[in-house]
C-alpha positions in Angstrom: -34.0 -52.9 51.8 -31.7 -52.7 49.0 -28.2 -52.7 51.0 -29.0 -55.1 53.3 -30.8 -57.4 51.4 -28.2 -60.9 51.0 -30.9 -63.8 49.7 -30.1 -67.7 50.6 -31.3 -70.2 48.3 -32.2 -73.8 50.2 -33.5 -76.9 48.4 -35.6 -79.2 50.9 -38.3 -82.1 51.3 -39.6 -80.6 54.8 -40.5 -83.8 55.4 -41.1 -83.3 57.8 -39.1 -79.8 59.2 -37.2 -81.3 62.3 -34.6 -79.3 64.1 -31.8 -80.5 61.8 -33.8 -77.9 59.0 -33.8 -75.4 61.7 -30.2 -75.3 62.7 -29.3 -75.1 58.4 -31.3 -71.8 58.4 -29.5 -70.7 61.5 -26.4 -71.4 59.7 -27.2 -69.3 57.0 -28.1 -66.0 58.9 -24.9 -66.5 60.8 -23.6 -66.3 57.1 -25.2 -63.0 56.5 -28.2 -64.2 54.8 -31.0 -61.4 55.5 -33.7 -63.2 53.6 -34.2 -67.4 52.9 -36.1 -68.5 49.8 -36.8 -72.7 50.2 -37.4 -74.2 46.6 -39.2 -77.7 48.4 -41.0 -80.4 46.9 -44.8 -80.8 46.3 -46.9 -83.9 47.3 -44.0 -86.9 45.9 -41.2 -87.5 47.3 -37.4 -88.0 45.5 -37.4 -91.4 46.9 -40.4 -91.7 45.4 -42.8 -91.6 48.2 -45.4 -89.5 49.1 -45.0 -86.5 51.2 -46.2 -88.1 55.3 -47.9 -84.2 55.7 -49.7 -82.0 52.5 -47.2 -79.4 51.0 -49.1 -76.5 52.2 -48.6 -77.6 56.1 -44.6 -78.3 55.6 -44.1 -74.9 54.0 -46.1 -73.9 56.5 -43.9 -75.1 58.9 -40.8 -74.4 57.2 -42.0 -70.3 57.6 -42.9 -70.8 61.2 -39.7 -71.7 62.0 -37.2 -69.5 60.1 -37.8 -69.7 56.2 -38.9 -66.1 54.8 -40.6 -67.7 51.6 -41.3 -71.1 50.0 -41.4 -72.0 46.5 -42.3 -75.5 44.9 -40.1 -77.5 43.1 -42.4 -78.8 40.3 -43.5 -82.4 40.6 -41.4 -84.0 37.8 -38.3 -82.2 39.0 -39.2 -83.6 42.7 -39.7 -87.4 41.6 -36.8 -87.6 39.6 -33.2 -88.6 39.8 -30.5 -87.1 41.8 -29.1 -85.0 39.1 -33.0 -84.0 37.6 -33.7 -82.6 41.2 -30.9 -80.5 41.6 -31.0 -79.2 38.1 -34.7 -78.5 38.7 -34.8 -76.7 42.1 -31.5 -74.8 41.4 -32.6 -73.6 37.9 -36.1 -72.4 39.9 -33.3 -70.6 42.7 -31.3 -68.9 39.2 -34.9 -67.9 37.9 -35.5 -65.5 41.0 -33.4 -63.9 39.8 -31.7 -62.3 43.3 -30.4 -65.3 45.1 -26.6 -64.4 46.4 -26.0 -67.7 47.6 -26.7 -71.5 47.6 -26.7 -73.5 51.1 -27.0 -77.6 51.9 -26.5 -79.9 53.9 -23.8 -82.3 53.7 -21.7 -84.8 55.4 -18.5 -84.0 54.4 -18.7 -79.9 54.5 -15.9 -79.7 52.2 -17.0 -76.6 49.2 -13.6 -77.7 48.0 -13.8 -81.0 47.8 -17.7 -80.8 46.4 -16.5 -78.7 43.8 -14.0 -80.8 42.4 -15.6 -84.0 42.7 -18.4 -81.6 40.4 -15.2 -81.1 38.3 -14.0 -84.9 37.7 -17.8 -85.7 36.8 -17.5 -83.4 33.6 -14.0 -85.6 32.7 -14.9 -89.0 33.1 -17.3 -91.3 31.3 -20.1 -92.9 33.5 -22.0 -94.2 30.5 -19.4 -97.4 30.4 -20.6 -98.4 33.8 -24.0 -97.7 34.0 -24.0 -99.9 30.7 -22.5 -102.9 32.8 -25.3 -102.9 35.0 -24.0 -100.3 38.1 -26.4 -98.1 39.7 -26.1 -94.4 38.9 -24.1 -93.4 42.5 -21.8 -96.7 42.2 -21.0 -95.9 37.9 -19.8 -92.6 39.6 -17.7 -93.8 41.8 -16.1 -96.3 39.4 -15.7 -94.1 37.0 -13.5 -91.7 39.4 -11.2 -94.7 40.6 -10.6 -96.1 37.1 -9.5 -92.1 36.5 -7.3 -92.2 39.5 -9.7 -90.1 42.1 -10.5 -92.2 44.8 -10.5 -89.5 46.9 -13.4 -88.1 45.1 -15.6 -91.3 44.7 -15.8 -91.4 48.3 -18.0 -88.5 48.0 -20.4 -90.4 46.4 -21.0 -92.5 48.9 -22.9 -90.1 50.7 -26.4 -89.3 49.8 -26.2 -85.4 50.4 -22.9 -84.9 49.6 -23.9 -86.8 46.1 -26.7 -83.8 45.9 -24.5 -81.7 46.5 -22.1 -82.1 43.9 -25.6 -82.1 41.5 -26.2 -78.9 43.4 -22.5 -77.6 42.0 -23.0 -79.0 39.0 -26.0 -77.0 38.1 -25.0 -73.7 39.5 -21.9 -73.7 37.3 -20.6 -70.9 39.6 -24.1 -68.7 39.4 -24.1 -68.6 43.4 -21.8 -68.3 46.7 -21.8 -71.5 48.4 -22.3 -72.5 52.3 -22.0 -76.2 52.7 -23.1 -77.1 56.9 -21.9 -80.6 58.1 -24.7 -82.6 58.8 -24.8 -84.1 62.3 -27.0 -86.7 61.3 -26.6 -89.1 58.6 -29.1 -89.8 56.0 -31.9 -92.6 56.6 -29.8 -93.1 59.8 -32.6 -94.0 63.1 -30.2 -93.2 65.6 -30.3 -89.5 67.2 -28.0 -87.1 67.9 -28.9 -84.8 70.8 -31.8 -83.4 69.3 -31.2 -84.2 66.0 -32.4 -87.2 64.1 -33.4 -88.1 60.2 -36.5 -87.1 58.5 -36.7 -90.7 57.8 -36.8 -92.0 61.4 -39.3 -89.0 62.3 -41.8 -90.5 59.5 -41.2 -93.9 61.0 -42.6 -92.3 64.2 -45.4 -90.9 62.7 -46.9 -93.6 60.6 -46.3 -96.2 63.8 -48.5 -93.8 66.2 -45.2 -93.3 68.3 -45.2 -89.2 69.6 -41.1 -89.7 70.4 -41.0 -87.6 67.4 -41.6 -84.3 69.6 -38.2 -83.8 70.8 -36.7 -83.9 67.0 -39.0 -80.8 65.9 -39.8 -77.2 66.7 -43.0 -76.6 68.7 -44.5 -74.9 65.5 -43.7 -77.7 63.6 -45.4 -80.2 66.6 -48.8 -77.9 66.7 -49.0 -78.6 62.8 -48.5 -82.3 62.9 -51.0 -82.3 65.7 -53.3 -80.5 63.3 -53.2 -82.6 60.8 -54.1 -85.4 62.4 -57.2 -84.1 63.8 -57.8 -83.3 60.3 -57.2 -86.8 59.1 -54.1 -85.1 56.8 -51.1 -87.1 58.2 -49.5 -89.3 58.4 -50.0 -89.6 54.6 -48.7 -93.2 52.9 -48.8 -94.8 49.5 -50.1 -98.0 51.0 -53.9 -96.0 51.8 -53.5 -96.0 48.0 -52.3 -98.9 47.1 -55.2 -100.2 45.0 -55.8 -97.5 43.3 -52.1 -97.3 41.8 -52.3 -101.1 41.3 -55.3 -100.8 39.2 -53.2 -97.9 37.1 -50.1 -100.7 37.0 -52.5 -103.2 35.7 -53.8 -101.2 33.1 -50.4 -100.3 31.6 -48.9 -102.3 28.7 -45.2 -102.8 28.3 -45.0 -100.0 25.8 -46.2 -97.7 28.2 -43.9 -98.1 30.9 -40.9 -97.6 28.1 -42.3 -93.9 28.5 -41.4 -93.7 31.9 -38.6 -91.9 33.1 -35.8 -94.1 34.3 -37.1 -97.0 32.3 -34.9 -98.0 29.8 -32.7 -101.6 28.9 -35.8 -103.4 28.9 -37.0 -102.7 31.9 -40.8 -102.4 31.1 -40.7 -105.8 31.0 -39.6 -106.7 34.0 -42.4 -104.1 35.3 -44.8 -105.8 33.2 -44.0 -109.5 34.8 -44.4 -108.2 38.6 -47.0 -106.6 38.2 -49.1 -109.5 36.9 -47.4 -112.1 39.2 -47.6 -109.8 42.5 -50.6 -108.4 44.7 -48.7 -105.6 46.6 -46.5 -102.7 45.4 -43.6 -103.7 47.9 -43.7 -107.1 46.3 -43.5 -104.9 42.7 -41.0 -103.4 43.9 -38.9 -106.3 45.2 -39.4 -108.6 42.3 -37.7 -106.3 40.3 -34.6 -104.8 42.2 -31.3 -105.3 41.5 -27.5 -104.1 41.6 -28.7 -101.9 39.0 -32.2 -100.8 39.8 -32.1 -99.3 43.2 -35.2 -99.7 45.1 -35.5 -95.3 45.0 -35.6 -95.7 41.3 -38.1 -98.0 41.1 -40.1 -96.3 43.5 -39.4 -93.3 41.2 -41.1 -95.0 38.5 -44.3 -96.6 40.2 -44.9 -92.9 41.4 -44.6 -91.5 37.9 -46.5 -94.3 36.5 -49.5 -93.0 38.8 -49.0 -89.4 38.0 -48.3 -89.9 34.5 -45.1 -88.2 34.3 -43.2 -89.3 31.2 -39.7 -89.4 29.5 -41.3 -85.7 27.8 -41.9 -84.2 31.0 -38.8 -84.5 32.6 -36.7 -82.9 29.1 -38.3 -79.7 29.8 -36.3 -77.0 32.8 -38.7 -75.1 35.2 -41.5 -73.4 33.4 -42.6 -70.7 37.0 -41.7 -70.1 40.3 -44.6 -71.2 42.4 -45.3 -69.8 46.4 -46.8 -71.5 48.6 -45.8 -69.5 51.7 -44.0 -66.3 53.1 -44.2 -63.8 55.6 -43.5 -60.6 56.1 -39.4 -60.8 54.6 -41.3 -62.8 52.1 -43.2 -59.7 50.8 -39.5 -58.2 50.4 -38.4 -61.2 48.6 -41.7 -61.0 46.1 -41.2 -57.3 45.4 -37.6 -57.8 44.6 -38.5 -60.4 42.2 -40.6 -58.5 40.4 -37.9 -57.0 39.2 -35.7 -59.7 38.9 -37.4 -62.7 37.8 -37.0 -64.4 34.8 -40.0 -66.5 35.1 -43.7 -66.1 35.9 -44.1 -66.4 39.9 -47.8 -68.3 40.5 -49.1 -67.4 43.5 -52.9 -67.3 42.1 -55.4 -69.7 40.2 -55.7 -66.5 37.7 -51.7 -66.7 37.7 -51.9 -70.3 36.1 -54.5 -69.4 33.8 -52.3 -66.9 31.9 -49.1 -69.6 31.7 -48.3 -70.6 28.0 -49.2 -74.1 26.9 -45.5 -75.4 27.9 -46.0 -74.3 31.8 -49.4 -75.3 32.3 -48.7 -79.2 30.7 -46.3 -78.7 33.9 -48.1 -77.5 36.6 -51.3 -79.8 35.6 -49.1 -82.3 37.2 -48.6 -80.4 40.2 -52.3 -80.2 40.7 -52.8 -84.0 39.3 -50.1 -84.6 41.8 -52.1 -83.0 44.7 -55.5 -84.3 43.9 -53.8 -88.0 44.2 -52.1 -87.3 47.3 -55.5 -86.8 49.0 -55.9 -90.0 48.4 -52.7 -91.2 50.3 -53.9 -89.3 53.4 -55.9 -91.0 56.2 -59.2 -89.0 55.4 -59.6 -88.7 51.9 -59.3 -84.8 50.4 -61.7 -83.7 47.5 -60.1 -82.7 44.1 -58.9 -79.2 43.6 -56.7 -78.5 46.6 -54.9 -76.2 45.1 -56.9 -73.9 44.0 -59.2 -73.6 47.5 -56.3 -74.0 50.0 -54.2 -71.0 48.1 -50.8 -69.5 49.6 -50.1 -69.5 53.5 -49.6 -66.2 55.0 -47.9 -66.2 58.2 
């Protein structure tokens, strides 16, 4: 196994795994990748959303159709800013401790141009702009033209390619890169052959439409179908949405400061629509702005109900966490048994023996789960995590 083991790191939502997922891990076994490790988010979202299936069934599906072994990116790295996800589920990629090389998705497929855009960032001073009121991606992009790089903030104008550059930016040259074009654009409804956005695919789902068939692998279709029989998907806020109003209610202004992503008084602004409005969309709409994008707020009603604070999000990943493999997967665990360079979880005995640090982390994974199954159609008793355990496929 030794010489011809070559492991790919991915970072991914799953959410759901449609063929566009499929044809990036295809992409990286052309590139010689004999093993693929997924770091993929938990129950939230990074738009700040819950997941529309549980996490278990996406990595599920992620395995069935090509992954070798699926890690979770801890909640508060998965709910969190552009640069706070990337620096979380590549730091979790550098803690295997075996990963040759880093792949994504992006729209402009240009390693080059990703890595100096990466560059510029380290050069230019964002904080002016973001102080004026711009929203993180546009303070970027200012910043880069005032310094003469318009070439570069174009790149930000581009969702994945703006992960990207987070991805580069947090690798600081630890991995090979493979950068695959995407062939659909983010958020975009309109297919492509048989490609179209996660987004449009969870639009399907939550509106009863089955159109979504065509966009997915069989595997990932006999999954969704399921689910729903199970009363798992399609998972939304809004089956919720009382019970994270009551939490909103209950909050004083002082205790949204502690939220991530709230700062410039903007706990007071939470504070005023959330007394004066019944619905979290009309939350949420009360208070957006050029500089609050309607992500970030979302981003901090979600961390308001999982109580994730400013705290949380200081600390880097505290374990590498499965929650699916198969058989490459068993190669991938035994090599990092000699390679990791943090604890890998993959029981409830494994959590018990974390240090006080890692388990204030992963108490907000399983907080996390536990209030998900309360965003799914049929509500889910506490303790998912520990009764549902890894998938072996």
């Amino acid at each position: 196994m030794e010489n011809d083991f070559s492991l790919t790191g991915i970072v991914a939502e799953y959410d759901p795994f449609h063929n566009g997922h499929r044809y990036l891990i295809e992409q990286a076994r052309k590139n010689g990748a004999s093993h693929i490790i997924a770091v993929m988010s938990g129950s939230f979202m990074q738009r700040g959303e819950c997941a529309i299936l549980p996490k278990h069934e996406r990595a599920e599906a992620a395995v069935r159709a090509g992954v070798d072994l699926v890690a979770e990116l801890p909640q508060v790295f998965a709910c969190a800013s552009a640069q706070r996800f990337a620096c979380g589920a590549v730091e979790t990629l550098k803690a295997c401790g075996c990963v040759d090389t880093l792949c994504f998705g992006s729209e402009c497929a240009d390693v080059h141009s990703l890595e100096n855009a990466a560059e510029a960032l380290e050069n230019v001073e964002i904080s002016k702009y973001t102080a004026m009121g711009y929203s993180y991606p546009r303070a970027i992009r200012s910043a880069l033209e005032e310094s003469g790089k318009n070439d570069l903030a174009e790149i930000f104008s581009s969702p994945n390619d703006t992960l990207a550059v987070e991805y580069l930016r947090a690798a600081n040259g630890a991995f090979n890169t493979l950068a695959v074009r995407r062939t659909v654009a983010h958020d975009d409804d309109a297919a492509n052959g048989g490609f179209i956005s996660a987004s449009a695919i969870r639009k399907m789902l939550l509106s009863g439409s089955e159109m979504y068939n065509q966009y997915i692998p069989e595997t990932t279709a006999d999954i969704i179908r399921r689910c729903r029989e199970k009363g798992l998907c399609p998972a939304s806020i809004k089956n919720n949405e009382r019970a994270i109003l009551a939490i909103l209610r209950s909050m004083s202004a002082d205790d949204f400061a502690r939220l991530p992503d709230v700062s410039e008084g903007l706990e007071n602004r939470i504070v005023r629509a959330v007394r004066e409005n019944n619905t979290i969309e009309d939350i949420l709409s009360d208070i957006k702005c050029k500089r609050y994008t309607y992500a970030r707020l979302s981003r901090i009603i979600s961390c308001a109900y999982l109580g994730i604070t400013k705290d949380d999000i200081e600390k880097k990943p505290q374990y590498i966490r499965v929650l699916a493999f198969n058989d490459k997967g068993t190669e991938i665990l035994k090599k990092m048994k000699k390679t990791a360079l943090l604890p890998v979880v993959m029981r409830s005995k494994d959590i018990a023996n974390l240090n006080t640090e890692a388990r204030r982390m992963i108490d907000i994974d399983l907080r996390a789960s536990d209030l998900f199954g309360l965003c799914t159609p049929e509500i889910r008793k506490c303790g998912i995590d520990h009764y549902v355990g890894v998938i072996r496929v």
